[in-house]
N, C-alpha and C positions, 0 to 999 in steps of 0.2 A: 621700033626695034624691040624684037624679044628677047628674055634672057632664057637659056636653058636651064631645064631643071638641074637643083642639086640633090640629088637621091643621097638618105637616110645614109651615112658610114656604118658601118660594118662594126666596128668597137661600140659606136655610141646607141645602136640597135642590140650589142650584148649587155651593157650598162642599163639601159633601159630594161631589159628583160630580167637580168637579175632584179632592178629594181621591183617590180611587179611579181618573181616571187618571194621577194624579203616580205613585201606589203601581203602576201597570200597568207605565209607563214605567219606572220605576227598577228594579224589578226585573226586567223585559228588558232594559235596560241592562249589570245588575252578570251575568246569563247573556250574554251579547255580550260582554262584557269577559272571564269567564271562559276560556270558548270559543276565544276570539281573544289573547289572551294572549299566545302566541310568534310572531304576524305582526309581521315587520319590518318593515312600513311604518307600523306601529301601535306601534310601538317609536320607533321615529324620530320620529315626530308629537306624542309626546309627552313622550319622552325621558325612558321611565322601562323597569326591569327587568321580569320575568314575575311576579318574587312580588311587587312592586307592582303591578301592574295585576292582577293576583288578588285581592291586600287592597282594591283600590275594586272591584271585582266584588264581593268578599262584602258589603263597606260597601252597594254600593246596595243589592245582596237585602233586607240587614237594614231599612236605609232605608224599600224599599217593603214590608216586609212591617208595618213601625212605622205606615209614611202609612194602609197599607191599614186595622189595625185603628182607627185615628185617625178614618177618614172615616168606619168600620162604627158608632164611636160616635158621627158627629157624626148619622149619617144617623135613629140610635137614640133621638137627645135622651139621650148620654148629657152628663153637667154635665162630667164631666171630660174628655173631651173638646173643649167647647166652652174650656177653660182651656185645653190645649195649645196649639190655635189661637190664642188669643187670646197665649200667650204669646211665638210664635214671629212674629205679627203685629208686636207693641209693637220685637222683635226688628230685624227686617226695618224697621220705621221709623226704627229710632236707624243701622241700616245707610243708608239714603234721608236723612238727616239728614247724615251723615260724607261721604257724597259731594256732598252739595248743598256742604258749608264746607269739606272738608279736598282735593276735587279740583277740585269747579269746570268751566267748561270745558263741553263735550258732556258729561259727567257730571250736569252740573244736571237736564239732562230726566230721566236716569236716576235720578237721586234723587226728583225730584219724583213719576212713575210707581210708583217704589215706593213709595212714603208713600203714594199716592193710592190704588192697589189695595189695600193693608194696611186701609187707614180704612175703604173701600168693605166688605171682609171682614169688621172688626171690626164695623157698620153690622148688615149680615145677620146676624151670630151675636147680638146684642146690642141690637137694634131692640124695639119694646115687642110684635109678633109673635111672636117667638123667645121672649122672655123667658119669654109664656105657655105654649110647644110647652116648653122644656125645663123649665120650671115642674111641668107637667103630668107629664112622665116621670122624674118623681123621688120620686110617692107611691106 
């Protein structure tokens, strides 16, 4: 007996993509920062040293090179994968939580935005479509 494919969902193929251009971005980022390092105006604006802004250089490389494999699994229906996400989600809501009570203020939207995107993500990875796509790539 054969089982039919379960083709990639549609949310968990957008999560994926964003993942791999966060991973783009960040790691052009920590190259720009490298690069740029001894610009004084870039010193100024941020008002830090060359070997700190080296150290967030390598931080984001490492960063996007983390997001990149991250997204390769989510795109894969790898499980663990979908756990990181899901971990950094619940994250990012208790962050959207602390701004909603502990700033307040124009801060609210910005809480709420984050809680709302986080759910909407967790949604896509964990919908009863998903469940069956990563279901399916774990035998």
């Amino acid at each position: 007996m054969t089982t039919a494919a379960v083709h990639r969902p549609v949310g968990v193929a957008i999560v994926a993509i964003l993942g791999f251009v966060q991973a783009i971005f960040s790691f052009l980022t920590g190259i720009a920062l490298i690069v740029e390092r001894n610009n004084s105006a870039l010193h100024e604006h941020i008002d830090n040293s060359s070997g700190a802004i080296t150290s967030y250089g390598v931080g984001a490389i490492i960063w996007g090179v983390i997001a990149f494999f991250v997204a390769l699994g989510l795109w894969n229906g790898a499980g663990w994968a979908r756990i990181v996400v899901a971990i950094l989600q619940a994250i990012a809501i208790g962050g959207g939580v602390y701004l909603l009570f502990a700033w307040g203020g124009t801060y609210i939207w910005s809480g709420l935005w984050q809680i709302l995107i986080a759910l909407i993500v967790l949604y896509f990875l964990y919908g009863a479509r998903s469940e069956d796509f990563f279901a399916s790539r774990q035998r």
